[in-house]
C-alpha atoms as one frame of an Amber mdcrd trajectory, in Angstrom:
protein
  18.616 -31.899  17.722  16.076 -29.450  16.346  13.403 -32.572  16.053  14.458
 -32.976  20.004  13.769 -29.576  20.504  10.682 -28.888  18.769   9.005 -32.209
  20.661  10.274 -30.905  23.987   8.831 -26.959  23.450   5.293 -28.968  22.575
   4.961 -30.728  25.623   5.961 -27.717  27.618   3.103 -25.679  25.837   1.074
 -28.066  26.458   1.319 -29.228  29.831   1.747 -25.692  31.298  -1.162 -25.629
  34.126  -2.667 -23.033  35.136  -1.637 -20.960  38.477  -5.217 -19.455  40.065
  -4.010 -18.459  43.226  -1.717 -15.858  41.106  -3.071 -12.204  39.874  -3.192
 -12.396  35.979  -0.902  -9.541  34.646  -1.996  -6.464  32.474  -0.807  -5.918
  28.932  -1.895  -3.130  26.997  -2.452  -3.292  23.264  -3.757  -1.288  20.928
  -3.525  -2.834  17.148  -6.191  -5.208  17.863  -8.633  -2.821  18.729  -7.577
   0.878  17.783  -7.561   1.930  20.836  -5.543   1.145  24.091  -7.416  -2.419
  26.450  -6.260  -5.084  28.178  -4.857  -8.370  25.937  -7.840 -10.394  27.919
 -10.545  -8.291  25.893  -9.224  -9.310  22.657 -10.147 -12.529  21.005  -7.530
 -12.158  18.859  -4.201 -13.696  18.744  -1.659 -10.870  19.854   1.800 -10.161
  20.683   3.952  -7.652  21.656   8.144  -7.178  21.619   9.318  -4.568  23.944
  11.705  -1.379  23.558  15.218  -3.426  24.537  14.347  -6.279  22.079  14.217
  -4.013  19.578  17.048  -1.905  20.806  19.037  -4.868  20.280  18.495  -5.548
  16.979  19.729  -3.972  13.711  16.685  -3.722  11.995  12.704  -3.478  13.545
  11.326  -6.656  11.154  14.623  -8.745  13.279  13.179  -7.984  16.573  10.041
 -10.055  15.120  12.303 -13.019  14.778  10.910 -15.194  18.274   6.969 -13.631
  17.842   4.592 -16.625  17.875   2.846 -16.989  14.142   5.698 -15.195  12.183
   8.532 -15.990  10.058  11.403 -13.436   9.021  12.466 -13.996   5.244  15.878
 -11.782   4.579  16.192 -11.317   0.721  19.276  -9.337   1.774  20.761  -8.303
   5.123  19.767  -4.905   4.969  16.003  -5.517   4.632  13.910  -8.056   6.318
   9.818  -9.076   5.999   7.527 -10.718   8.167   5.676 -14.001   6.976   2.165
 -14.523   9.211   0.083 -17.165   8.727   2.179 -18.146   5.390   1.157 -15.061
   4.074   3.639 -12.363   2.937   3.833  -8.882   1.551   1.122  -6.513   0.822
  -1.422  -9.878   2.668  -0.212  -8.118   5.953  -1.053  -4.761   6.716   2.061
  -2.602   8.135   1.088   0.575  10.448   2.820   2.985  12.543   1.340   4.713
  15.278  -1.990   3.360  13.309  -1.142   5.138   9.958  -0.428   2.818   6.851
   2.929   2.088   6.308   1.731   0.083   3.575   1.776   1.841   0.371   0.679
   1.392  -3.289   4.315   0.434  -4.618   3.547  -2.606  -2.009   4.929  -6.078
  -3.768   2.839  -9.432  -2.653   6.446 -10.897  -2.197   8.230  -9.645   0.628
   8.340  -6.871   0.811  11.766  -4.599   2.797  10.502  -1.183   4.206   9.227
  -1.945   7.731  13.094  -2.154   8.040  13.087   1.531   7.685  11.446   2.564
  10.618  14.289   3.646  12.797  14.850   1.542  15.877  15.188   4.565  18.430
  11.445   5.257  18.027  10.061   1.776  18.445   8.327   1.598  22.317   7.441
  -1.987  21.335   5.974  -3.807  18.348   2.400  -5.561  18.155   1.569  -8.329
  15.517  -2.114  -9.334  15.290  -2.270 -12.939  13.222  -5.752 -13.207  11.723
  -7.760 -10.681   9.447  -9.089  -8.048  12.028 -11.177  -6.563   8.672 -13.700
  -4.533  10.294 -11.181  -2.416  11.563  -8.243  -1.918   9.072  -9.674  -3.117
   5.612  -7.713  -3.689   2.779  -4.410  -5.499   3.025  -5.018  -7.014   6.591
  -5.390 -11.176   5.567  -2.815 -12.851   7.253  -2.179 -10.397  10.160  -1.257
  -6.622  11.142   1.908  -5.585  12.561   2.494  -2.040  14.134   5.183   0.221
  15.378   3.905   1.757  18.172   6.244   4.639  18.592   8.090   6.167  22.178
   7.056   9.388  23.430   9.112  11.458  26.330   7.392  10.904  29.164   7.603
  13.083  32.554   5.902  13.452  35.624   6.485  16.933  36.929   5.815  20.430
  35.999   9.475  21.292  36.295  11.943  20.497  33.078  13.897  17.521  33.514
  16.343  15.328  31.256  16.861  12.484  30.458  19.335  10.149  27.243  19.839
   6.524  26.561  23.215   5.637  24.397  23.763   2.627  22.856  27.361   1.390
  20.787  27.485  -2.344  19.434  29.934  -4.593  17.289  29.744  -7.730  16.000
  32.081 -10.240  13.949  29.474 -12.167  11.395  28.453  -8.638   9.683  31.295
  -6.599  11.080  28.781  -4.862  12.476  29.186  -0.564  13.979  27.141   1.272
  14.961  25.260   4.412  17.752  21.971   4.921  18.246  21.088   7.841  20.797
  18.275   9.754  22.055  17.923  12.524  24.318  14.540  13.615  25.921  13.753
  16.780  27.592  11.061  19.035  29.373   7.825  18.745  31.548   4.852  17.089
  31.824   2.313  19.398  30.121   5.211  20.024  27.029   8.707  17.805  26.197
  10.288  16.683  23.241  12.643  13.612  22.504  15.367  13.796  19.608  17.516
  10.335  18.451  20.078   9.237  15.642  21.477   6.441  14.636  23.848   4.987
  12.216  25.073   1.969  11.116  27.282   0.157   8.935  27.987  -3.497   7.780
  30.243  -5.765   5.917  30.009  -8.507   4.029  27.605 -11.279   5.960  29.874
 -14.366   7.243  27.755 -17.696   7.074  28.547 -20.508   8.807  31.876 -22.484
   7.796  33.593 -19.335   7.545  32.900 -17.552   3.964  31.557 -14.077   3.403
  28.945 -13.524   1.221  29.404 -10.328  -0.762  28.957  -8.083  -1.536  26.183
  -8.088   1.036  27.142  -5.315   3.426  25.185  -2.034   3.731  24.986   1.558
   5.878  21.916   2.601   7.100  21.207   6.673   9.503  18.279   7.676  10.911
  17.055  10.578  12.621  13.569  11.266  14.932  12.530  14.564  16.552   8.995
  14.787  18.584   7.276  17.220  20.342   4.349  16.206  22.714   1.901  18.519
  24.315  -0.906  17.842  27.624  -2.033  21.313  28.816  -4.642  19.636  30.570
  -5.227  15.720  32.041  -7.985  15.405  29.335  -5.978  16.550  26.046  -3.221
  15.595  24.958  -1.538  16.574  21.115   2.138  15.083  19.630   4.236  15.845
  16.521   6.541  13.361  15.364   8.999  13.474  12.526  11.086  10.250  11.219
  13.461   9.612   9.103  15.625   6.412   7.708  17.501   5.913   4.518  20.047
   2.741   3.250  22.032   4.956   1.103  23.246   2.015  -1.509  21.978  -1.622
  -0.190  23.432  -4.166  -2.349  20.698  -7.134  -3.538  22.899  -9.950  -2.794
  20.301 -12.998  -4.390  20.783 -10.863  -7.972  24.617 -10.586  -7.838  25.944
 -14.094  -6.888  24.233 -17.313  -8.481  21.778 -19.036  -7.066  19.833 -22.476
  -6.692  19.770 -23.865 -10.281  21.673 -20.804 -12.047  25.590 -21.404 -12.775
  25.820 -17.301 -13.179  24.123 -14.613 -11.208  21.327 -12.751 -13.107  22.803
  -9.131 -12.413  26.331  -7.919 -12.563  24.738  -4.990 -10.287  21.830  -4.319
  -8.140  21.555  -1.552  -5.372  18.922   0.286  -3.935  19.923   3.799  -4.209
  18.379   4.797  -2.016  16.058   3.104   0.147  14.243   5.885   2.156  11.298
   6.456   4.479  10.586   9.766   5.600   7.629   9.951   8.004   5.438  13.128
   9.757   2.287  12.173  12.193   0.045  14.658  13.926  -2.117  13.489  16.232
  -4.688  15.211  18.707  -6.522  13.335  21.684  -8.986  14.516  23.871 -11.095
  13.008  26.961 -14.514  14.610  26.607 -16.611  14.732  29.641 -19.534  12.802
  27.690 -17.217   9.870  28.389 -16.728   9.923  24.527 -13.062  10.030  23.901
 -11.562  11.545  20.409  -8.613  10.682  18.776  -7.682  12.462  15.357  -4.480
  11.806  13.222  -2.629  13.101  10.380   0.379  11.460   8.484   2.718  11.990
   4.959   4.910   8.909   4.355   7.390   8.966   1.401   9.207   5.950   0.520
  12.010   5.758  -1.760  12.798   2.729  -4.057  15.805   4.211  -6.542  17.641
   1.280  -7.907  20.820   0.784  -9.971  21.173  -2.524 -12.145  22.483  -3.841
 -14.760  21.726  -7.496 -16.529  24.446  -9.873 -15.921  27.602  -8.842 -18.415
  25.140  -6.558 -20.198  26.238  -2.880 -21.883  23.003  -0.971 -20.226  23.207
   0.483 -16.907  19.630   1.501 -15.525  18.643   3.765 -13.450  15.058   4.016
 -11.824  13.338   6.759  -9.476  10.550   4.895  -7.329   8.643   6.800  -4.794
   5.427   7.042  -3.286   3.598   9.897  -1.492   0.928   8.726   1.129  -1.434
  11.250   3.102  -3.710   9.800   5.747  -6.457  10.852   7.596  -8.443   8.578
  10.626 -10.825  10.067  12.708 -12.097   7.724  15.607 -14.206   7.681  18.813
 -14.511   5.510  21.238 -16.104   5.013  24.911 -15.835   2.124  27.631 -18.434
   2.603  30.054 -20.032  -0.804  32.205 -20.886  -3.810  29.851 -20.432  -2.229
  26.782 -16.368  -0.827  24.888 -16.977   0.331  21.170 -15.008   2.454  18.582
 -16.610   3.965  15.654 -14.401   6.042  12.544 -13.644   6.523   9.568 -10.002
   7.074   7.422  -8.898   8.136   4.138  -5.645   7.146   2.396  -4.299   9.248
  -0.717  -1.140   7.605  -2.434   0.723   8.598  -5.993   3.300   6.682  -6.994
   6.198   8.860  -8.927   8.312   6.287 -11.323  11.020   7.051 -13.574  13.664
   4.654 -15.657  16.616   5.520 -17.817  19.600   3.664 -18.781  23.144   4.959
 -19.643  25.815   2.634 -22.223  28.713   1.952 -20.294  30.481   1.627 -23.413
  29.274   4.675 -25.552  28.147   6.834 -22.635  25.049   7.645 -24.095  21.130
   7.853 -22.092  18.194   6.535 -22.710  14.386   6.902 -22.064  13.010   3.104
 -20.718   9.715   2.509 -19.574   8.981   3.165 -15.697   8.982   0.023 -13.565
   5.545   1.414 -11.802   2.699   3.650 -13.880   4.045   7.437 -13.101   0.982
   9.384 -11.537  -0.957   6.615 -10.942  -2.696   6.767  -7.915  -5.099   5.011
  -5.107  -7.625   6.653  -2.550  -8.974   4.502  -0.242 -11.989   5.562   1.897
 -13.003   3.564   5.091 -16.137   3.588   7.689 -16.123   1.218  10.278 -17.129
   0.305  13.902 -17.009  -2.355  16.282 -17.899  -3.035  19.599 -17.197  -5.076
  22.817 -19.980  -6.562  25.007 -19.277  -8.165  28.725 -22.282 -10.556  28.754
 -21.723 -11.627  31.996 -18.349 -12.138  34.305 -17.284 -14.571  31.427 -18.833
 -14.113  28.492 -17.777 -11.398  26.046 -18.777 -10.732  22.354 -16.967  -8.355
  19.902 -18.362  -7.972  16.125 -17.579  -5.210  13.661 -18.205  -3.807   9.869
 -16.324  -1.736   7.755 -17.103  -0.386   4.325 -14.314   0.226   2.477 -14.230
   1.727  -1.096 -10.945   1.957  -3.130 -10.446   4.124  -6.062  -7.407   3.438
  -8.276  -6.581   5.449 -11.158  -4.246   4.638 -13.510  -2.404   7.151 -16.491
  -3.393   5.797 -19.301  -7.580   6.783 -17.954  -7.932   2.536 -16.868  -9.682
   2.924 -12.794 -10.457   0.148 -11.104 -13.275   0.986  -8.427 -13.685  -2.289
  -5.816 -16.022  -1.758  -2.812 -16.302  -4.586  -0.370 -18.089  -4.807   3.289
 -16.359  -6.898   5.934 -16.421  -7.609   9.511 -15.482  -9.899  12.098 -16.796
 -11.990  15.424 -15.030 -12.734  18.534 -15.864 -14.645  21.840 -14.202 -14.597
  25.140 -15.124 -17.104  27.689 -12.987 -16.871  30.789 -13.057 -20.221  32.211
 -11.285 -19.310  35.502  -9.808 -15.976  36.437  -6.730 -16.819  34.439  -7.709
 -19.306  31.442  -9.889 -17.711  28.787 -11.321 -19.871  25.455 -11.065 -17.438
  22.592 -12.608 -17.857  19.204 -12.954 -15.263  16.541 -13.766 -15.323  12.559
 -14.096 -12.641   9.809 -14.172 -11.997   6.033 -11.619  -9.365   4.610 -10.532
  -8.729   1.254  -6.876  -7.341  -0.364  -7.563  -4.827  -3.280  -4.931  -4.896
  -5.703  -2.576  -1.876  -5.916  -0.181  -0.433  -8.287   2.679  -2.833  -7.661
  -0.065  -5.472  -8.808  -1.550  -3.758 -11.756   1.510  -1.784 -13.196   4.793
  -3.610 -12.349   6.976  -3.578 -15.490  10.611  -4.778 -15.120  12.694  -7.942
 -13.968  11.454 -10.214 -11.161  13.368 -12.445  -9.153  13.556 -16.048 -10.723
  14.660 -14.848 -13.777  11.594 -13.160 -14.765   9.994 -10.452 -16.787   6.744
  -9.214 -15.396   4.151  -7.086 -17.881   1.305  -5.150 -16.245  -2.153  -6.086
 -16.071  -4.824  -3.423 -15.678  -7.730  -5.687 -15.195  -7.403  -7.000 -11.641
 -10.062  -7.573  -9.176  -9.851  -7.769  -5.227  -8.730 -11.049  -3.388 -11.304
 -12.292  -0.695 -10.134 -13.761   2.470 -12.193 -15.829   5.750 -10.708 -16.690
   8.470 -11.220 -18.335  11.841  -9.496 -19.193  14.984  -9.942 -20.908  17.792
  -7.547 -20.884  21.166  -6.729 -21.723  25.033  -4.833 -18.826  26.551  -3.670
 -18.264  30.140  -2.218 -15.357  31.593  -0.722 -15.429  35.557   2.160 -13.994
  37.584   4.010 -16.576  37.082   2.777 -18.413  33.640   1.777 -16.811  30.496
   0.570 -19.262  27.671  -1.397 -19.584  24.030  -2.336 -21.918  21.940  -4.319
 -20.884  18.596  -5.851 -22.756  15.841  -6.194 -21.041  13.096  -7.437 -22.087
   9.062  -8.029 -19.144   6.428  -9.709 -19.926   2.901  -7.954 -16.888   0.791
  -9.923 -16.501  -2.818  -9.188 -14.797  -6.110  -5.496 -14.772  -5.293  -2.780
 -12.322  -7.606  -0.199 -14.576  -8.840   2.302 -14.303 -11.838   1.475 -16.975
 -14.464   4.040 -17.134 -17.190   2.562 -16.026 -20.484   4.760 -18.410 -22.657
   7.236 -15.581 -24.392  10.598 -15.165 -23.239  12.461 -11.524 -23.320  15.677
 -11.218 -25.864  17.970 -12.015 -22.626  16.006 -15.102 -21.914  14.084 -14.399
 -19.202  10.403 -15.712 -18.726   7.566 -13.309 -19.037   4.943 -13.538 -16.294
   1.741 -11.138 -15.807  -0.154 -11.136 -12.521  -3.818 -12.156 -12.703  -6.391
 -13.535  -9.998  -5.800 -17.055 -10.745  -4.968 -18.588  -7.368  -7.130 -19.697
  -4.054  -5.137 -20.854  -1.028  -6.284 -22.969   2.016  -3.691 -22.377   4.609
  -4.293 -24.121   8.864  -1.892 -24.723  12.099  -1.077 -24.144  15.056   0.838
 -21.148  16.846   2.052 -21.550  20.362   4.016 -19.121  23.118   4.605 -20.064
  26.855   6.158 -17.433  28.993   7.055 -18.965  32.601   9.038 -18.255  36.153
  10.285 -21.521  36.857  11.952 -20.078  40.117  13.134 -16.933  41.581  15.829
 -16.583  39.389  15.148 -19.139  36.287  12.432 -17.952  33.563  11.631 -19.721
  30.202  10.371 -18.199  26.951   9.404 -21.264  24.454   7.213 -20.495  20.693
   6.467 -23.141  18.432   4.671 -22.448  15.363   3.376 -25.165  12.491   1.429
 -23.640   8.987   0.176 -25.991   6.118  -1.107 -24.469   3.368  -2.482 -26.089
  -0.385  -3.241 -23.698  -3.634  -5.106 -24.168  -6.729  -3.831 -21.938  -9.519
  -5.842 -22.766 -12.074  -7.238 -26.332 -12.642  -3.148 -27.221 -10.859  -3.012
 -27.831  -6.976   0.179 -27.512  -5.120   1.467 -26.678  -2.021   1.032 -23.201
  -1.040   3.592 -21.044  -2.491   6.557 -20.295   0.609   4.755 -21.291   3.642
   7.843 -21.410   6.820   8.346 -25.157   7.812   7.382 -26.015  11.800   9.712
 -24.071  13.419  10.458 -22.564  17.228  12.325 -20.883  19.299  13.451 -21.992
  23.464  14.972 -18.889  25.768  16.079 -19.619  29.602  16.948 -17.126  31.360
  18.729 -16.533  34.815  19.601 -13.572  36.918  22.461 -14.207  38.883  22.411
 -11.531  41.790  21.485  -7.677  41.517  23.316  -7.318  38.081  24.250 -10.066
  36.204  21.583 -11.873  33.550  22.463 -14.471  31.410  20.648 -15.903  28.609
  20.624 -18.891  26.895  18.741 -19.812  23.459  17.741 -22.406  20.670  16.110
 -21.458  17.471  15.134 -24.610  15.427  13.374 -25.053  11.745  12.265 -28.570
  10.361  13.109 -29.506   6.755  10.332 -27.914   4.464  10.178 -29.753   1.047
   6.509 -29.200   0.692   7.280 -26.671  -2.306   4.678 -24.979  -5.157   5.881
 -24.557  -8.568   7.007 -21.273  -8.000   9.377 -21.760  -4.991  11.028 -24.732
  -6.892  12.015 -22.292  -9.965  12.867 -19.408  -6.880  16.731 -19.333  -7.180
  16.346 -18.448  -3.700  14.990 -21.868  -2.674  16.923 -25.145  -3.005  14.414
 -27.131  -5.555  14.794 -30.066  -3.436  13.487 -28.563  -0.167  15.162 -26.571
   2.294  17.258 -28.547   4.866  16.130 -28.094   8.410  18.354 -26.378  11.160
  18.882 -25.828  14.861  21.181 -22.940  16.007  22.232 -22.561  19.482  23.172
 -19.117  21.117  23.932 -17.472  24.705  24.262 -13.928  26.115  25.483 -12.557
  29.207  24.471  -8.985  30.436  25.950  -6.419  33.879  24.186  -3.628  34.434
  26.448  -1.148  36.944  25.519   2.343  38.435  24.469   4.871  37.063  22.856
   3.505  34.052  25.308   1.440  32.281  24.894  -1.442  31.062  27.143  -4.086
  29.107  26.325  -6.966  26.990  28.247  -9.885  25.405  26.412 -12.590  22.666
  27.324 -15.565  20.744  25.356 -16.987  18.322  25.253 -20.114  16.171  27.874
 -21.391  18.255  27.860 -24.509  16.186  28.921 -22.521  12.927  25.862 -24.260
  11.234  25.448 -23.265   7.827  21.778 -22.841   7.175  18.965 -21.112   5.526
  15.816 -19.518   6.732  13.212 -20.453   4.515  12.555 -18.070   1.676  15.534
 -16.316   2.483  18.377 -14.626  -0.498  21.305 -15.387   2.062  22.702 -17.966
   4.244  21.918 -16.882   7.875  25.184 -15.375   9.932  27.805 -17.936  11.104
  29.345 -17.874  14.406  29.006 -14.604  15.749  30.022 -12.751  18.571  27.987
  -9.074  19.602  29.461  -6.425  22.320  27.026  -3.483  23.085  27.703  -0.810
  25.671  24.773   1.137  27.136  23.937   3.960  29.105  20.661   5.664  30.181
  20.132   8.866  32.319
């Protein structure tokens, strides 16, 4: 079925003509550039997910799931990371509201705190796939994806109201949970407040077993305030806040591929918390010159609780890391010529504590932190870029950045890498609705702390030592695409390759640790050539009937060494296929096929991952349908199935079998 499927979304991507006599429709980004244009004066390949996608979703990385270009590895249920371009981790650059998300405790696997923005501020998402480098430096290889958050929004000078409500259940994860938020006030000053909550159970995969323990609880709050005295300024503060109080690592506590015992009797994160505060300032100057300045703290949390598999020691480790930001940018858009010019600056210290208590004797102990305490990374950036309309189809972008990165370590070791990079891009619209895009740029990832100071067990039944003498990895990039954009059709095809240099891997030193597992060190020992193809068609095929189709192929090869291999967990060809029909004023029903060929083509490491069958990971095709009323006065009503085959299957990468048959009820209402 899923080789039918993924044949059938290709020709439909494919053979998707263009509509001229239609208007081509606006869409407003604003990670590609830094500041808010059309999606046809970007060269790069974008795309959004709206507010209800995300509303209907447990966590922000699932609403990512259908995105052309990415891939959603789940090492456990509560946490979720985005795979772009085959690339993973701290190789894609995580903002909100353009401040990093990203942090120094930052893993190169995948990594779970985008999960921790809270859903109730999310007015949509925005991936960019590619290595936009002049504009966001280090950490941006494989792509960029941002939370751009919702402000209240009202259009009169008197005060005004307004809530939205949500409850949902479902049977795979047993499933509760609220989310509500509550906006009030006037144009020129109003404020928005939301909380949510949730809890799980155990995950039920297909053919009918739960996985446990697997389940986890997960409250947020958000409070904003948003100012515009005047049509030309325009100030907001926003506080957020998201914590998984105790979120069970399932892949550590049951066995996995090639292990006959699990390699943890416990694992929780305890907790997992992001606690967020943004200021930002805008104003319209009459030069035409417009300002935008922004301030941000972001602390994430990482306490864990584990204990070796039938061992005496439990441990206990405080993880955190403190991140202060500060971009400055301006920008103008006046006739042929839209440029941005700024600079930021990123302070982040990583606290890190570790002690373990007997749990026969009762008595503590001092252990070595997992990360260097006090170690910390500033990261300075100047950068500009600029878009010029040629003629009525010709467009150029280009942009530089210098970027300088400080990292200083405890014991008096500071690593100091400086790189310049930029990037090209060419538009040429070949009708009024078909554009050839091309773009290419050189970027670079300095390492961070998680890369230089990680001490402590690694999945795989691994030890990992620190290695203070990293350098930066060095990426290029280029793409090449066909996109169209009409009332009634919306298509892309891209082409992409990336050469990514002086790669951080973990290379096993030889020794083994008393309790058998293999010690690895990280060193820049790896170069990757990764290519394919991303694909998204968007169509009305009548009044009623619209189709939504994604199909998305990555091959990648690695050296490590004088040893080539496959790159290490690239997704298989995968895709997703969404009809949808709305039957009269208030009914909409929905139905869906997500599809993954087999993917054997393995590097050393994913065949010794316990987390990846060693003999490739079997290929699936899950089918799923929705039906949605929306009444009077705001209320709306929603009942899902998915995998209505009960396949059991798993997601490429992934700790856990994806959910089995499961049916979703959510009731909501909006004032």
């Amino acid at each position: 079925m899923n080789v039918r499927f993924l044949i059938l979304a290709s020709l439909l991507l494919t053979a998707a003509p263009p509509v001229a006599a239609d208007d081509a429709i606006e869409q407003i980004v604003v990670t590609a550039t830094r500041r808010a244009v059309d999606t046809s004066d970007v060269s790069a390949s974008v795309a959004t997910v709206d507010a209800d996608t995300v509303a209907a979703a447990k966590l922000a990385t699932d609403a990512l799931r259908d995105v052309a270009g990415v891939h959603i590895q789940q090492t456990t249920p509560g946490q979720g990371a985005a795979i772009i371009r085959g690339l993973k981790g701290s190789a894609v650059l995580h903002l909100v509201d353009g401040m990093r998300l990203s942090n120094a405790m930052f893993r190169t696997a995948p990594t779970p705190w985008f999960a921790l923005v809270p859903t109730t501020s999310v007015e949509r998402l925005e991936v960019v796939r590619g290595t936009p480098a002049s504009l966001y430096g280090s950490e941006a290889v494989g792509g960029v994806v941002q939370s751009v958050s919702r402000l209240p929004d009202f259009k009169s000078s008197e005060i005004e109201y307004a809530g939205d409500v949500i409850a949902t259940l479902d049977a795979a994860e047993l499933q509760k949970s609220i989310r509500a938020t509550f906006d009030f006030g006037s144009r020129q000053l109003s404020s928005s407040v939301s909380a949510e909550y949730m809890t799980t159970g155990d995950r039920r995969v297909g053919g009918g077993e739960r996985i446990g323990p697997s389940g986890y609880t997960s409250k947020g709050l958000r409070a904003v305030v948003r100012g515009r005295p005047t049509d030309e300024r325009s100030w907001f503060v926003d506080l957020q806040f998201l914590e998984q109080p105790e979120t069970p690592r399932i892949d550590e506590l049951v066995p996995g591929y090639g292990e006959t015992e699990p390699a943890s009797s416990e694992f929780l994160f305890a907790p997992n918390q992001r606690l967020f505060a943004h200021i930002q300032h805008e104003l319209m100057a009459r030069s035409g010159i417009d300002w935008k300045i922004d301030a941000a703290w972001q602390r994430i949390v990482d306490d864990r609780v584990t204990r070796n598999f039938e061992a005496d020691d439990r441990r206990f480790e405080d993880n955190r890391s403190d991140l202060y930001g500060l971009t400055v940018n301006a920008s103008s858009d006046r006739g042929p010529l839209s440029w941005i010019a700024g600079v930021d600056l990123y302070h982040d210290e990583v606290r890190s504590q570790r002690n373990a208590l007997n749990i026969n004797d009762g008595t503590f102990s001092t252990l070595a932190s997992r990360f260097p305490d006090g170690a910390t990374i500033l990261q300075a950036g100047l950068f500009g870029n600029v878009l010029w309309r040629i003629s009525d189809r010709h467009s150029l972008s280009a942009g530089l950045r210098l970027s300088d990165v400080r990292i200083d370590l405890p014991d008096g070791t500071r690593i100091d890498p400086s790189r310049l990079s930029g990037d090209l891009g060419w538009i040429f619209d070949v009708t009024e609705t078909l554009q050839l895009v091309a773009n290419a740029g050189a970027g670079f990832r300095a390492p961070n702390i998680a890369d230089l100071g990680t001490l402590g067990e690694r999945p795989g039944n691994r030890f990992n030592i620190p290695n203070s003498s990293l350098g930066a990895e060095n990426v290029t990039h280029a793409d090449l695409g066909l996109r169209h954009r009409s009332a009634r059709w919306q298509f892309e095809i891209m082409l992409f390759a990336l050469r990514y240099s002086d790669r951080i891997v973990s290379v096993s030193t030889g020794a083994v640790t008393p309790d058998g597992r293999d010690i690895v060190q990280s060193v820049n020992a790896a170069s990757s050539s990764i290519h394919g193809i991303e694909a998204s068609l968007e169509a009305d095929l009548a009044d009623r009937l619209s189709m939504h189709a994604v199909l998305n192929y990555t091959r990648g090869e690695q050296r490590v060494g004088t040893e080539e291999e496959p790159a290490d967990r690239v997704p298989p060809l995968n895709g997703n296929l969404v009809f949808r029909y709305n039957l009269a004023e208030r009914w909409q029903l929905d139905a869906r096929l997500r599809a993954a060929a087999r993917q054997d083509r393995l590097s050393n490491r994913d065949v010794g991952d316990p987390r990846i069958d060693p003999n490739g990971t079997a290929g699936w095709a899950s089918l799923g349908a929705s039906a949605s009323w929306a009444g009077d006065g705001g209320w709306q009503v929603t009942i899902s199935a998915d995998n209505l085959t009960d396949k059991q299957y798993r997601t490429h990468g992934s700790g856990i079998d994806a959910p089995g048959r499961n049916l979703t009820a959510t009731i909501r209402r909006r004032w």
